[in-house]
N, C-alpha and C positions, 0 to 999 in steps of 0.2 A: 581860680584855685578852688573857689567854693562846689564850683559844679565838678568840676575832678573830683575832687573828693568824695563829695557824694554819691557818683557812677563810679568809683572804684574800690566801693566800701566792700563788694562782696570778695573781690578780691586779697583786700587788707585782712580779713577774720582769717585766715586759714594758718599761716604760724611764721615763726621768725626763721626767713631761710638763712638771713646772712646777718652777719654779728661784725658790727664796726667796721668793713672794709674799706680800704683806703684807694684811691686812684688807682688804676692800670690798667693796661689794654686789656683785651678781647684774650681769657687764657683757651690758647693751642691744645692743648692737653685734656680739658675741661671732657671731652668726649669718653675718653679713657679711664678717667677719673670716675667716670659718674656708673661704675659695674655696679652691679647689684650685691647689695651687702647679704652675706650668707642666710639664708632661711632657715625658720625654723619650721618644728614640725607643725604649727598650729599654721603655717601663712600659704598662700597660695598664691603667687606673682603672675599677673596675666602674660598672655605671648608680649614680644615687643617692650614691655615695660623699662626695661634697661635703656632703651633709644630714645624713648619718651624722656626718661629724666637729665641724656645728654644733651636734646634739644633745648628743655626748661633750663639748666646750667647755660648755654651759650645766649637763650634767648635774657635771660634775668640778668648777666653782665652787659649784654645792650641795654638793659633798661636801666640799669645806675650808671651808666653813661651817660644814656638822655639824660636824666636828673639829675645829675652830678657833674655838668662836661667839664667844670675845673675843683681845683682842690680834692679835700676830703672827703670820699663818699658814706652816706649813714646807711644804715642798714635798710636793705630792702623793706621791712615790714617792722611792723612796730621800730620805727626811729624815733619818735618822741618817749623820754619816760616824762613820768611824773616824782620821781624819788628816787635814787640807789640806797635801801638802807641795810645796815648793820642786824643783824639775829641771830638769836640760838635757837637750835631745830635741837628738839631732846625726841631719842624717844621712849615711849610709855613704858614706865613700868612693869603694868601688868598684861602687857603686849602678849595677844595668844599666840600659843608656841607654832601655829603652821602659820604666822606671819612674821615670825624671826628668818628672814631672807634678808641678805645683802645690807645697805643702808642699817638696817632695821635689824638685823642679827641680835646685839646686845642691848638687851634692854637698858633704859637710864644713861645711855651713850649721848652726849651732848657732843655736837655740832657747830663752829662757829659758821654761818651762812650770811652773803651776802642775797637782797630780793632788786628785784627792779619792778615797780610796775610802773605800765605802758598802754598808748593807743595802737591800737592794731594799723590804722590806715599808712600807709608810704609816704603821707606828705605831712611837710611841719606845720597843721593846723590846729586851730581852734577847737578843743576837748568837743563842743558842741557845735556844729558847725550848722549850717538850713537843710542838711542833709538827715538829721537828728542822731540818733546816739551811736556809735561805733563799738565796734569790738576791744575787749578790755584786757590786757596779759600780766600774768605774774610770774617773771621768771624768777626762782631759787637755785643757788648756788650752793652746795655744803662743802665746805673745806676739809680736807685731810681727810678723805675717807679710804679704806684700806678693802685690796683684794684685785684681782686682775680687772683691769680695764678694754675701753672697748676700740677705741682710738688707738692706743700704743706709742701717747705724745711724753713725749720724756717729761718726767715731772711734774706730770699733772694727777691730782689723785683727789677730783672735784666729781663731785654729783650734779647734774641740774635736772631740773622739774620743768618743764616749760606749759605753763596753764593759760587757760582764756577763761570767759566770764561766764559761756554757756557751755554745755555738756555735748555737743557738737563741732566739729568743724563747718565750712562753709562747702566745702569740696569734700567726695566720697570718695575719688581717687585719683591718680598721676596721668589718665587719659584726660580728665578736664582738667584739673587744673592748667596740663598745656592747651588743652583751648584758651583760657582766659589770656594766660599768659601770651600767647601770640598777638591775639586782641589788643591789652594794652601796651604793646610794642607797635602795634599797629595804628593807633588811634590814641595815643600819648597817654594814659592810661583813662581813658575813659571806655567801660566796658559794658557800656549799654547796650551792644547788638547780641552780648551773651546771652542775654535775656528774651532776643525777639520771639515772638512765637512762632511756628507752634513750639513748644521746652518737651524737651525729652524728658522719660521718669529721672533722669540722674540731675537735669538741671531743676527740676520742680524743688527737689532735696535740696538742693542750693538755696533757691526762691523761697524755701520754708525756714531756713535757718538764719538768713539775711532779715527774711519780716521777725522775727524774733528778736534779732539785735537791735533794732530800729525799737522795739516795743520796752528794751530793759536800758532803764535810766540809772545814773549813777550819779550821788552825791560827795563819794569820797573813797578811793581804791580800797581802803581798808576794812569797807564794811559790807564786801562782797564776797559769794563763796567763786573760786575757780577750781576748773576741771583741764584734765589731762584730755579728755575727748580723744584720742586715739590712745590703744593697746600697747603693752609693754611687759615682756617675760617678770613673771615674778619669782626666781629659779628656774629651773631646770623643766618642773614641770606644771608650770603653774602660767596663767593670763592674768593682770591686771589691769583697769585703771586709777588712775589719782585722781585725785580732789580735794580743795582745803576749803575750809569753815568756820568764818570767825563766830568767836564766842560771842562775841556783843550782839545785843539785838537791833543796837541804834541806826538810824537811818536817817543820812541828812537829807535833808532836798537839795532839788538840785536851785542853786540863785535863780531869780527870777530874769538876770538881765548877767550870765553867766559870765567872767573873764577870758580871756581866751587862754589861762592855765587855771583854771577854775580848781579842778582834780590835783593840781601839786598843792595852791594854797589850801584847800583843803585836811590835806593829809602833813600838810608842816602846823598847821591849826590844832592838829590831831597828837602829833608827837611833841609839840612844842615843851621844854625841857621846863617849864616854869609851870604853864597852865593844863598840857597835854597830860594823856595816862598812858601804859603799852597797848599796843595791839596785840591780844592773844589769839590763834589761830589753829584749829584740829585739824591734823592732814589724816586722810583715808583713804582707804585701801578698797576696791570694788573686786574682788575674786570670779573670775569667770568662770563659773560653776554648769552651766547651759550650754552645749554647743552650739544652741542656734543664738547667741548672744554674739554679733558680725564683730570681724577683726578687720577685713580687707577695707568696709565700709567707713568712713570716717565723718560722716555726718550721722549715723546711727547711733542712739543713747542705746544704755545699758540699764534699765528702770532698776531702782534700785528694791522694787520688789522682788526680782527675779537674783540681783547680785548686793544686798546688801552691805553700807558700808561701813569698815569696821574703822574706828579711830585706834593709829599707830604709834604717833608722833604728835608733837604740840609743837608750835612754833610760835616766840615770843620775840616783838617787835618792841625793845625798850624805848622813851622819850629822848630826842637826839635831834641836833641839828645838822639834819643830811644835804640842807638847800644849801650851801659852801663849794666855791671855787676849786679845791683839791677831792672833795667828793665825787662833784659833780663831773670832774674829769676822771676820776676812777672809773665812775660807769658807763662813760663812752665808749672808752677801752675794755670794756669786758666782755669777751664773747660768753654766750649763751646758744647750746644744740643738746638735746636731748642723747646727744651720740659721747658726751662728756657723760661716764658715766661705766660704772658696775656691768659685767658681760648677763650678772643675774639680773639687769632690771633693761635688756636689751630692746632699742623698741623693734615694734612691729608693727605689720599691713602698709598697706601700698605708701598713705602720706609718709609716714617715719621713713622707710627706704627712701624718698627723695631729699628729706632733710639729709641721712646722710653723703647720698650724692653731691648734694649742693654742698654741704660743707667741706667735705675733700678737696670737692674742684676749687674754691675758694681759695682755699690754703695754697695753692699753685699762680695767684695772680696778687693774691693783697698779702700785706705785712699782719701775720695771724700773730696777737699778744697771748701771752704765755699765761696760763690759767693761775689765779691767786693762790698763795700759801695761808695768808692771815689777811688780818688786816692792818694798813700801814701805820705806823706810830705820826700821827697828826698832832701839831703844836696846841690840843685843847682836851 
């Protein structure tokens, strides 16, 4: 397990295709399904690229069959979390007026949000594994958010953020990505021939954003900043990306001799209702002000010298015991897609088109749970 893991880490960085899927064949449909979601004026979809992501759709449901050949299957990528917890996403008051879009409209607008965070890798391992550090995700959920949506799922009127730990993806776009993906269908996901040389300039980008994962350690989910790393409309006529920043400066180490959920007791240490304090956390807004600042590219930063980021919203993580049996089942059950969301915060470039490929087709094969309204009345 230990060496899969480790040859399938470059893999693991790149985003949560599929959100709690349950058993089923091989969805028929899955080809049909995966069209390409309408463009905007800022994107440019390569030729083929539609065929591409119905390939990865049919090739990604053989692979949580391999891994899953009975019962319940977990999500493709990030399947371990480390916490589902309870938050308020407010945001800022004196939020400047050309970032009142969507979410963000009214200023001082409080939010009830559920977070998950998570390992990126596909297999239920060890936070630290001899492969060294992995890719880290924090998906937010806001509830009850108002205005047309992008999905069209009756009754859903959720936002999600979906973030990682570095301001990159692993993959730049939907032509590698299905190289890999063939790969670990091919080789049970060990995808160390991706790698052989001579690497093309698009796999080098891979190879520089993987040695980077490997080099950022993590003492505790909460005291990390995460990034949107791919683009996303911010209105009509505007580019974004996201990213959050806690306010704490603190920095645990990582144990010397780590457990193998190191990262959950961590952050229940952290929120603990007796000894714990909140985690407070500033989400910001990257404005793409630069044409030459890449959409299509999704391993490419956006320096924030050239897009500066402005703080919109704050998001408060109160002291709560989220490690509990009826919690812990809540967040199995929760999907998480960036496609859950505001037409004005629509994503974009090649990655986000295949998330929502993948998540359509998905809907056609597994039992998809219905997006939350609140949160449940628990006996404490």
């Amino acid at each position: 397990m230990i060496k899969r893991r480790a040859a399938s880490v470059g893999a693991a960085t790149l985003l949560a295709i599929f959100a709690t899927p349950h058993q089923a064949a091989r969805a028929e449909e899955a080809g049909a399904a995966a069209t390409s979601s309408p463009l905007t004026k800022f994107e440019k979809a390569p030729q083929g690229e539609a065929e591409q992501i119905a390939q990865i759709i049919d090739l990604t449901t053989q692979l949580l069959q391999m891994r899953y050949p009975e019962g319940m299957a977990r999500r493709g990528v990030h399947p371990k979390d480390h916490g589902c917890v309870k938050a308020t996403f407010t945001v800022n008051p004196d939020i400047p007026e050309n970032y009142k879009v969507g979410v963000f409209a009214t200023p001082g607008r409080k939010y009830s949000a559920w977070i998950r965070f998570s390992n990126a890798t596909p297999f239920l391992a060890p936070d630290l594994g001899k492969g060294g550090p992995d890719s880290r995700g924090m998906a937010i959920k806001l509830i009850g958010v108002e205005g047309d949506t992008l999905l069209n799922e009756p009754g859903a009127k959720t936002q999600d953020f979906l973030l990682i730990n570095l301001p990159a993806f692993a993959f730049p776009n939907v032509s590698e990505y299905l190289q890999v993906t063939k790969i670990q269908l091919a080789k049970h996901d060990d995808i160390t021939s991706f790698f052989a040389p001579p690497l093309s300039p698009e796999k080098l980008k891979t190879a520089a954003v993987v040695k980077k994962i490997k080099q950022t350690s993590l003492g505790d989910p909460l005291e990390s900043p995460y990034f949107s790393a791919a683009p996303f409309l911010y209105g009509a006529d505007k580019v974004a990306k996201f990213s959050v920043t806690p306010r704490s400066a603190e920095k645990t180490p990582v144990p010397e001799n780590p457990s193998t959920n190191y990262l959950r007791e961590a952050m229940k240490k952290s929120l603990d209702p007796a000894i714990g304090k909140p985690a407070i956390f500033d989400f910001r807004v990257q404005l793409r002000n630069d044409d030459s600042l890449p959409i299509e590219d999704a391993t490419a930063e956006w320096p924030e010298t050239t897009a500066p980021p402005q703080n919109v919203a704050t998001i408060e993580i109160d002291q709560q015991n989220f490690d509990n049996p009826l919690q812990v089942t809540e967040c199995e059950h929760m999907a998480f897609t960036p496609w859950h969301g505001l037409t004005a915060h629509q994503p974009i470039g090649g990655i986000n088109r295949l998330r929502r490929g993948v998540y359509i087709a998905s809907s056609k094969f597994r039992s998809q749970p219905k997006e939350p309204t609140g949160f449940p009345k628990w006996p404490w």
